[in-house]
C-alpha positions as CSV (number, residue, x, y, z in Angstrom):
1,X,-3.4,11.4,-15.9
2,X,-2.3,8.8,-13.6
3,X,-4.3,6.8,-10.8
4,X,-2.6,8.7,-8.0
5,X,-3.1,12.0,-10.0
6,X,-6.5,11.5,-10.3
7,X,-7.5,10.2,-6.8
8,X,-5.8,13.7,-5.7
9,X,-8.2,15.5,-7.6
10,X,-11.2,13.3,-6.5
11,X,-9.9,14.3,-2.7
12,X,-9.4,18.0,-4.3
13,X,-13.2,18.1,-5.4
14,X,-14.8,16.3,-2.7
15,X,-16.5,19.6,-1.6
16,X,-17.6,20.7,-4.8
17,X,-21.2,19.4,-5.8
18,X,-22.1,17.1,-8.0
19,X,-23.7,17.4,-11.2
20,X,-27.4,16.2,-10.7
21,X,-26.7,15.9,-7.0
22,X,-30.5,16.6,-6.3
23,X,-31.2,14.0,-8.2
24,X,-29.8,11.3,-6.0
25,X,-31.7,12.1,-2.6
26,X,-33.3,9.1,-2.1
27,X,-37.0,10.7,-0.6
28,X,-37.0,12.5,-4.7
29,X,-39.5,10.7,-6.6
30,X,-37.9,9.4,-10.1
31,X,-40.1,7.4,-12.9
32,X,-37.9,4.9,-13.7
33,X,-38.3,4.1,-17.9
34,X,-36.8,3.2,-20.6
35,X,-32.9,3.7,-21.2
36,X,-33.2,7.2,-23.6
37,X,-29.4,6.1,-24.8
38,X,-28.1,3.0,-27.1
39,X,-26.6,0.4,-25.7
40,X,-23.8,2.3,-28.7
41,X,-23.8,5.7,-26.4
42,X,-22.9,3.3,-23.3
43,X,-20.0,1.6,-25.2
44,X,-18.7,5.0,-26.1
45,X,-19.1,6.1,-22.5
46,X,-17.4,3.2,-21.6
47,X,-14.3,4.0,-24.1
48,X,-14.6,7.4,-22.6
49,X,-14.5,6.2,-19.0
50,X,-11.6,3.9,-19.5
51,X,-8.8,7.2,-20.7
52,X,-9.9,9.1,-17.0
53,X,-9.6,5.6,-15.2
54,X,-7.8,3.3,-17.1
55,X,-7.2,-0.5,-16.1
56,X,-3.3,-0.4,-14.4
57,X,-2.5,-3.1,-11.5
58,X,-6.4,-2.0,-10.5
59,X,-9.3,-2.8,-12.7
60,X,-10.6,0.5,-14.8
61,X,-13.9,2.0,-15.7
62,X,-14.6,-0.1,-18.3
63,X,-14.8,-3.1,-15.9
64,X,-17.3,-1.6,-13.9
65,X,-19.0,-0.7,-17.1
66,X,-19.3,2.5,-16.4
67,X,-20.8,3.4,-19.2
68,X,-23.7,1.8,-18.5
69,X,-24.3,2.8,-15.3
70,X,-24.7,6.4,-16.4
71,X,-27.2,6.3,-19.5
72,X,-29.1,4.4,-16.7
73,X,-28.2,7.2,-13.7
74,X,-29.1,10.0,-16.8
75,X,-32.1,8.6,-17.8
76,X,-33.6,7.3,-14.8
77,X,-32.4,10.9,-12.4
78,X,-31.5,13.4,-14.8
79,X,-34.6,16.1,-15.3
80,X,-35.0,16.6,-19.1
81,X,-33.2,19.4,-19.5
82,X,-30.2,17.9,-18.1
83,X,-30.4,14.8,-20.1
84,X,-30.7,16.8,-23.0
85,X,-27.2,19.0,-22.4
86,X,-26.4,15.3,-21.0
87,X,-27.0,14.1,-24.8
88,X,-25.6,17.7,-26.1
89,X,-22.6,16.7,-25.0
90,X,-22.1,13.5,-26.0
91,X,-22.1,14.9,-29.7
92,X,-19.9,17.5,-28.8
93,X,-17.2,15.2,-27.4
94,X,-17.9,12.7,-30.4
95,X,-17.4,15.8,-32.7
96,X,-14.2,16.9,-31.0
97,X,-12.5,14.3,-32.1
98,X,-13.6,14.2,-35.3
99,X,-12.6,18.0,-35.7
100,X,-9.8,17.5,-34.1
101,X,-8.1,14.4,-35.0
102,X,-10.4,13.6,-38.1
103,X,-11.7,10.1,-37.0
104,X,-14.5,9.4,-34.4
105,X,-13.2,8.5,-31.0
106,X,-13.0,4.2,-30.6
107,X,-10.3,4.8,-34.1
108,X,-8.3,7.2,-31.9
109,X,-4.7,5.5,-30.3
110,X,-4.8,5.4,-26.5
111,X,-2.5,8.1,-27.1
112,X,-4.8,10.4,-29.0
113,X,-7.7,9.5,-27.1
114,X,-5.2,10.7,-23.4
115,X,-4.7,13.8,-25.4
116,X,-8.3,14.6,-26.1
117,X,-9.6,14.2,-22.5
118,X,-6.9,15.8,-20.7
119,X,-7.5,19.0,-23.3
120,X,-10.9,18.9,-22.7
121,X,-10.8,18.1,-18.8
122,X,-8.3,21.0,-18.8
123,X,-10.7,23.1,-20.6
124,X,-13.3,22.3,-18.2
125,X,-11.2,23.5,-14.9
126,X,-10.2,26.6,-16.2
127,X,-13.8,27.5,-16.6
128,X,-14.9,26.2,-13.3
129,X,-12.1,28.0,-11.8
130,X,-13.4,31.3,-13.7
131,X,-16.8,30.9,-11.6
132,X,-18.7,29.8,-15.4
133,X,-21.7,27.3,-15.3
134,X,-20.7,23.6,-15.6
135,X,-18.9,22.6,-18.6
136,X,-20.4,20.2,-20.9
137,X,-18.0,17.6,-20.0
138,X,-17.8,17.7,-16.2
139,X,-20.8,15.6,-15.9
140,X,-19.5,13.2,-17.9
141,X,-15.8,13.1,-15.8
142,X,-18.3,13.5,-12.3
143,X,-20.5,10.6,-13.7
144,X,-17.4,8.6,-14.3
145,X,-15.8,8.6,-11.1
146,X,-19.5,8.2,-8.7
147,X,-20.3,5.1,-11.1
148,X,-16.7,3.4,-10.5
149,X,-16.2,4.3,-6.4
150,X,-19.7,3.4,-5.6
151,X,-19.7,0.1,-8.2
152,X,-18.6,-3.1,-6.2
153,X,-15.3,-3.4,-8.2
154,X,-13.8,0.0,-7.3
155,X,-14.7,0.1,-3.4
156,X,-13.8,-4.0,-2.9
157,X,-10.4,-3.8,-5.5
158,X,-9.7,-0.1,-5.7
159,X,-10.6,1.2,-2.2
160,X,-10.0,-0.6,0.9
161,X,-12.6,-1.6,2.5
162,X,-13.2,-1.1,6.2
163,X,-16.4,-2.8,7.4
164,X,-18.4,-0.2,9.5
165,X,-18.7,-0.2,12.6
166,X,-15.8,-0.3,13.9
167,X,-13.6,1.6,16.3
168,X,-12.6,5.2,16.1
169,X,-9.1,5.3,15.7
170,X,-8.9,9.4,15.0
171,X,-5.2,9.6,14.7
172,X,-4.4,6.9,12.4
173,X,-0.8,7.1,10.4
174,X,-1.3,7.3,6.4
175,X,0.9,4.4,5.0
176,X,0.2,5.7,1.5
177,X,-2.0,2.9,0.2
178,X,-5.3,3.2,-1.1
179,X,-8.0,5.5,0.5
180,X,-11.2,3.6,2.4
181,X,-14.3,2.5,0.9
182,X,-16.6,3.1,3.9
C-alpha cells in the first residue's frame, strides 16, 4: 500500500472510532506502571509499523518508533482485557507468519512481509465492513497510524504544519500536497 493509498484510508476512517478511544480522554484516571511488553515486542511493532508506513521521500514508522509508543499507550491506557487481546494478537500475527511463510516475521523479505499485512489488513476490513467486533489486528494498524501523526516527526515532516490561530480561509484550493498537521 502506498503513502497516498493509505492517507486515503486514514481520511476514509476518520469517523470510525478508535480502538481504546476512552482510554485517551484526558479527565480518565490511568496508573501509569511498568511497560507489560519487552523492549523485543516494541522492535517487532516497530518492523510491523514500518510495512503500513514505510520510509519513502518521508520518514516511516519506524523513525518515530512507533513501536514504542504503543507497548507504552497499551500498557499505560489499555484496561486489562484489552491489553490482553492487545498481547493475543501479537502471537497471532507472529504465528501468521510462521504458518504462513514458515519463518518468524523480522526473516521475512519486505516483500513477504507487504504480502502478510495487506492479507491480514484485508482480512480485517471485510469483517469490519460485515458489522463483526474489531479484528485482532485493527488496533495494531489504528495504534500505528495515531502514534506516527501525533509523534513530532509525522505532523512537522509528513503533515504540514499550520500554526493555529490563524485566519479562516474556508474555501481554500487543494494543490494536492500533504494534508495539515493542526
Amino acid at each position: 500500500m502506498n503513502r497516498r493509498d493509505l492517507l486515503a484510508f486514514i481520511a476514509a476512517a476518520t469517523g470510525t472510532a478508535l480502538i481504546g478511544a476512552p482510554a485517551a480522554r484526558a479527565y480518565d484516571e490511568t496508573s501509569i506502571g511498568e511497560n507489560l511488553f519487552s523492549p523485543e515486542d516494541a522492535a517487532f511493532l516497530n518492523d510491523v509499523a514500518e510495512v503500513i508506513l514505510p520510509e519513502t521521500d518521508t520518514p516511516g514508522a519506524r523513525a518515530a518508533d512507533v513501536g514504542g509508543f504503543m507497548t507504552v499507550y497499551v500498557s499505560d491506557c489499555y484496561t486489562a482485557a484489552q491489553q490482553e487481546r492487545f498481547g493475543e494478537s501479537l502471537a497471532t500475527l507472529r504465528g501468521w507468519s510462521e504458518d504462513v511463510y514458515g519463518k518468524p516475521f523480522d526473516a521475512l523479505s519486505v516483500s513477504e512481509k507487504t504480502a502478510m499485512i495487506e492479507d491480514i489488513a484485508r482480512l480485517a476490513r471485510i469483517e469490519t465492513e460485515k458489522g463483526a467486533t474489531p479484528h485482532w489486528f485493527t488496533p495494531i494498524h489504528q495504534l500505528t497510524l495515531f502514534g506516527f501523526f501525533t509523534s513530532e516527526l509525522g505532523a512537522n515532516e509528513v503533515l504540514r504544519y499550520e500554526p493555529v490561530p490563524g485566519e479562516y480561509i474556508g474555501d481554500l484550493d487543494y494543490d494536492g500536497g500533504p494534508a495539515w498537521a493542526t
